[in-house]
N, C-alpha and C positions, 0 to 999 in steps of 0.2 A: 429604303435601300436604293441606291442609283445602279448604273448598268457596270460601273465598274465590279462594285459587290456582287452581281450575280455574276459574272463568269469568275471571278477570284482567282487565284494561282491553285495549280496542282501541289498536292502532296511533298513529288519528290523535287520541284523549283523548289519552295517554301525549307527543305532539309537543302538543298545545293545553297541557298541564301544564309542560313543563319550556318550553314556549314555543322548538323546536327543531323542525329538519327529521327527515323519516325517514329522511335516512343519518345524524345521527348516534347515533338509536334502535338503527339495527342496526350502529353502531360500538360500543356500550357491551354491547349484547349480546354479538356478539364480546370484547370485553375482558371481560366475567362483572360487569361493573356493574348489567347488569340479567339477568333472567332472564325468558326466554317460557315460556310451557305449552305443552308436548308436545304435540302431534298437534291443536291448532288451525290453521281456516283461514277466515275471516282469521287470523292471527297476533295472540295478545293476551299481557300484559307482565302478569307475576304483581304483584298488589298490595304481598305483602309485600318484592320487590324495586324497587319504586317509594319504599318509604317509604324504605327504606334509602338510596335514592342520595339525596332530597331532605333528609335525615338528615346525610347528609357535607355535600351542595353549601351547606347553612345549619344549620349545630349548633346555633349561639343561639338566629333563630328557632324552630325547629321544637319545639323543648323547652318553649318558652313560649305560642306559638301556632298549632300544628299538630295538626289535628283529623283524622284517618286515619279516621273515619268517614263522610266524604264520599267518600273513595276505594272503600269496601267499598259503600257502596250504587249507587253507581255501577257496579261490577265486579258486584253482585250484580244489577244491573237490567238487565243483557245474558245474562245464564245462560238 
């Protein structure tokens, strides 16, 4: 796991991002579409399984206009 994974994005970033409630955050958990970090409390949602769901939910976009480094400063500005 690298240093991005362990501070990960909070809860309600990861619902402002996919523009979702928090049960469906912790339904895709459950299903292993996303992934939390270990022995966090609040609860936060690993980056590199953020990109990955936003990855499936838009393959077009994402390839052409999706910059994952707003994500890791953001996950790295709560560490």
């Amino acid at each position: 796991m690298n240093n991005w994974d362990r501070s990960g994005l909070k809860l309600a970033d990861a619902m402002e991002l996919f523009n979702c409630t928090e049960s469906y955050i912790y339904r895709w958990i459950r299903e292993g579409k996303l992934t939390a970090v270990p022995d966090t409390k609040p609860m936060k949602i690993t980056t590199d399984s953020i990109i990955t769901k936003l990855r499936r939910m838009f393959p077009c976009l994402i390839d052409n206009c999706f910059n994952d480094y707003y994500l890791k400063q953001k996950a790295q500005s709560f560490a």
